[in-house]
C-alpha positions, -999 to +999 in steps of 0.1 A: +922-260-325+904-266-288+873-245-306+868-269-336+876-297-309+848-284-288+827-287-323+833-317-329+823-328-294+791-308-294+780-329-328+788-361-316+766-352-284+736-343-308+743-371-326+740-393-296+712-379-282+690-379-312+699-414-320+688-422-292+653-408-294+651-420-330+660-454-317+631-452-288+607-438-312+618-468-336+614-494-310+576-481-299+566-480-331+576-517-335+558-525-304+528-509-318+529-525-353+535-561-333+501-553-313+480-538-343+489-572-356+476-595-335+444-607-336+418-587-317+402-613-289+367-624-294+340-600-282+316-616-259+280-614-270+246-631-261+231-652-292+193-657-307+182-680-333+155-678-357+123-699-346+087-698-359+059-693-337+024-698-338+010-663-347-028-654-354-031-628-375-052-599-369-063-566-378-055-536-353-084-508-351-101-487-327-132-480-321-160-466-291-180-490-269-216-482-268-246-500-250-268-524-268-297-509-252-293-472-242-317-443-232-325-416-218-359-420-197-383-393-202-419-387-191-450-386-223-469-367-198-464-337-175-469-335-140-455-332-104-431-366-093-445-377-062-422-406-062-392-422-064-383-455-065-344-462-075-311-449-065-285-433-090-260-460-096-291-488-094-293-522-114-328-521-123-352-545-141-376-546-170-405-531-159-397-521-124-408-483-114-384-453-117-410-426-107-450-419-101-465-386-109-493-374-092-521-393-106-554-383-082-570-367-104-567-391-131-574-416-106-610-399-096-615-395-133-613-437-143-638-440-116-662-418-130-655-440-165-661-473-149-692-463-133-703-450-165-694-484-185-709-506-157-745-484-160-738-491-198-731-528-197-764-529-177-782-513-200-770-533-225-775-567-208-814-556-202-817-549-240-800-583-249-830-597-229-860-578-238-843-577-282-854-620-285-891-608-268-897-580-294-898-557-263-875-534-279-866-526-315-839-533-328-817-496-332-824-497-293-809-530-289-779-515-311-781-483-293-772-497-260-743-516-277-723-489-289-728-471-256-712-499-239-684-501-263-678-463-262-682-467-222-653-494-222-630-476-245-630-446-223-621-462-194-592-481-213-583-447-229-582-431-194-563-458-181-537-456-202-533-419-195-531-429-155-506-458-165-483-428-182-482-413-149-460-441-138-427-441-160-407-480-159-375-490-171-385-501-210-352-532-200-331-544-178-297-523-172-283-496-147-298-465-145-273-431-141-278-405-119-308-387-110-322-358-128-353-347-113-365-346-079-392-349-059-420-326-061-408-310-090-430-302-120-417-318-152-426-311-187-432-335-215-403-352-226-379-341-195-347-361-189-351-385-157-324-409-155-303-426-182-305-463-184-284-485-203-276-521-206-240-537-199-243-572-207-236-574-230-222-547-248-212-537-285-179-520-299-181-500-330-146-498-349-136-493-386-114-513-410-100-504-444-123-516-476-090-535-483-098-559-453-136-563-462-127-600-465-113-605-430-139-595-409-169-617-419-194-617-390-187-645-363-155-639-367-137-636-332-124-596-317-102-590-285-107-560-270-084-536-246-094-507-228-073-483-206-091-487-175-077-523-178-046-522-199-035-558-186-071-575-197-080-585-231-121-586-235-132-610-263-160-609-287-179-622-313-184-595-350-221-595-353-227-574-377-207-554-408-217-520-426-232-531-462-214-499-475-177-479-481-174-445-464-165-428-492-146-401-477-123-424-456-129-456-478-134-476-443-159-504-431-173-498-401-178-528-377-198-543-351-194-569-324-208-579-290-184-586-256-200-605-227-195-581-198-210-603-172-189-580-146-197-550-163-159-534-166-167-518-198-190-489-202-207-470-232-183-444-246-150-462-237-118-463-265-116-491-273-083-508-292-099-535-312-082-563-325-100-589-349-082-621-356-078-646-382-097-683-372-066-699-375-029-695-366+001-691-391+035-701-388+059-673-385+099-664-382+103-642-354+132-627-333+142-603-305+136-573-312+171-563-293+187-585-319+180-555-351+200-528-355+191-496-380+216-480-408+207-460-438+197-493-459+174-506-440+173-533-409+201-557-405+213-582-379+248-597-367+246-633-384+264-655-361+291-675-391+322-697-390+356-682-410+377-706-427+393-714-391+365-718-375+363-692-355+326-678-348+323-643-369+300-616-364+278-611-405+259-579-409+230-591-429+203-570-441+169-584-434+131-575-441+107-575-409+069-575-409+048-574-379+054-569-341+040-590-316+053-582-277+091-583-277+091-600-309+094-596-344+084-609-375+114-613-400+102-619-432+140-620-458+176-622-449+173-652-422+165-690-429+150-707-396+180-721-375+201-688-382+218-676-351+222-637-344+240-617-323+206-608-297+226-577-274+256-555-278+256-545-319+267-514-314+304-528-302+308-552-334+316-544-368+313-567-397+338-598-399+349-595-360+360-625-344+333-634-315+329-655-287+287-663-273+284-660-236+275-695-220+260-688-188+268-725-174+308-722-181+306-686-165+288-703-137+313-732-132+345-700-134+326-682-104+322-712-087+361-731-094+372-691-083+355-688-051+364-726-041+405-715-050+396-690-023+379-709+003+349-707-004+351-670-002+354-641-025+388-625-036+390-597-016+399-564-038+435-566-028+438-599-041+422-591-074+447-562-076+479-580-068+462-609-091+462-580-121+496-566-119+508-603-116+491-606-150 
């Protein structure tokens, strides 16, 4: 009898204690449905509408920079440089001296020749006196003629030779750095200096045969170079290839920069951009504001719900070109559209959200630090102020 009482007083134990934690599990479970179904506060995000700009279109290429007038300077003859007249590094001028080979000999030469044209002009003068008197046939009188003529075109022919012994710069530029030195012997044809002129100065690119009709000449380039990532060089296309490359099927191009400060040297890449002559109306956005799935590009499309709360709308959109921070959308938005510009990553489609305004967050700072004095809440207070809450 005490045994089965002792049973039955066991069981109503369990029975007590497992209610119990059936009835607690019960009750949290409520708790949890009640919160799952309230609505989720709004998620605070920044916002971005859909405006056009004023966007010139324009073709991206790259190309080499090269100098309208380049060359290396070279002697015709050969001799020993007894001279030297520039510096490496120089700004020289149309027909200013580089070098002077040594020329005596030549020299001594043209003064044999001149002697020998002056005895012949003589000679000839004498004759042109004596022909009108019959003192002299005429084959004399021609005679002496042709000796003067002959006389005259050696001395022009050996001065000529003497003038090669002093090498110029052919036009004005800046001449490189010095090849030869003094009292060496050069051959014909040795290198000397290389000259080139910077202002102005062309840039050779390519375009695709698809663009033939968008780079016409005069129309206007913008160049960048990395030496001066920050500073667009503009030009003028002077001039366009009249044929395809076959193998690449590209145009190649031609235009001139002014370079009156001479930044930009022969041989630098170039990244060339030629642009439309007018500007085109275009519907752009943040790039921050697109986000990337497996279909494509979309955006959060800021929306009203039936009670007027502001919704966050994935909408799948087309984009086009990029300009800076900025992109071209060309389907999915209407100008006006607001988007979600920061903070995709948190929203899903159809959530509730709330856009940041800077001056109401502004006027909250300011109404919190006046309930304090003037002064910031002090971490204590902002804790004692959260477990209040």
């Amino acid at each position: 009898m005490k045994t089965a009482t002792r049973m039955i007083v066991v069981l109503v134990l369990l029975a007590v204690i497992l209610g119990g934690i059936f009835g607690w599990k019960f009750l949290q479970m409520q708790k949890r449905g009640e919160q799952m179904s309230q609505a989720q506060p709004p998620t605070l995000v920044d916002s971005a509408a859909l405006d056009t700009e004023a966007w010139r279109p324009q073709i991206k290429s790259v190309g080499s920079l090269r100098a309208i007038n380049g060359v290396a300077v070279s002697n015709e003859v050969a001799g020993v440089v007894s001279e030297i007249a520039f510096e490496s590094g120089q700004r020289v001028a149309r027909g200013d001296i580089l070098i002077k080979l040594e020329d005596s000999v030549d020299r001594a030469a043209l003064a044999a020749l001149e002697a020998q044209a002056r005895l012949a002009n003589e000679t000839f003068r004498r004759y042109s006196d004596l022909l009108p008197r019959n003192a002299i046939s005429q084959s004399q009188y021609d005679e002496a003629q042709a000796n003067y003529q002959a006389a005259r075109a050696d001395v022009a022919q050996q001065q000529a030779q003497l003038d090669k012994k002093t090498i110029r710069a052919p036009f004005d530029g800046v001449v490189g750095l010095r090849q030869v030195d003094l009292g060496e012997y050069i051959a014909v044809g040795t290198p000397i200096v290389e000259l080139n002129m910077l202002d102005p100065i062309y840039v050779d690119y390519s375009v695709a045969e698809k663009q033939l009709d968008q780079v016409q000449a005069g129309r206007q380039v913008e160049v960048r170079v990395a030496a001066f990532p920050e500073r667009a060089f503009d030009g003028v296309i002077e001039a366009v290839a009249p044929t395809v490359d076959e193998s690449s099927r590209t145009l190649d191009v031609r235009a001139k920069l002014t370079n009156s400060e001479r930044l930009l040297r022969p041989g630098m890449f170039a990244d060339v951009r030629t642009l439309a002559p007018d500007s085109v109306s275009v519907p752009t956005l943040p790039r921050t504001a697109l986000a990337f799935n497996t279909y494509g590009d979309y955006v959060f499309k800021i929306v009203e719900n039936d009670q007027g709360q502001a919704i966050a709308q994935r909408t799948q959109v087309s984009i086009g070109r990029l300009r800076g921070d900025q992109v071209e959308i060309t389907q999915g938005l209407e100008p006006g559209d607001r988007v979600v510009a920061t903070g995709q990553l948190r929203l899903r489609d159809g959530q509730p959200i709330q856009i940041k305004d800077k001056g109401a967050s502004e006027d909250s700072a300011d109404a919190a630090s006046n309930a304090n004095g003037g002064a910031p809440a002090s971490d204590s207070e902002a804790s004692n102020a959260e477990a209040q809450g």
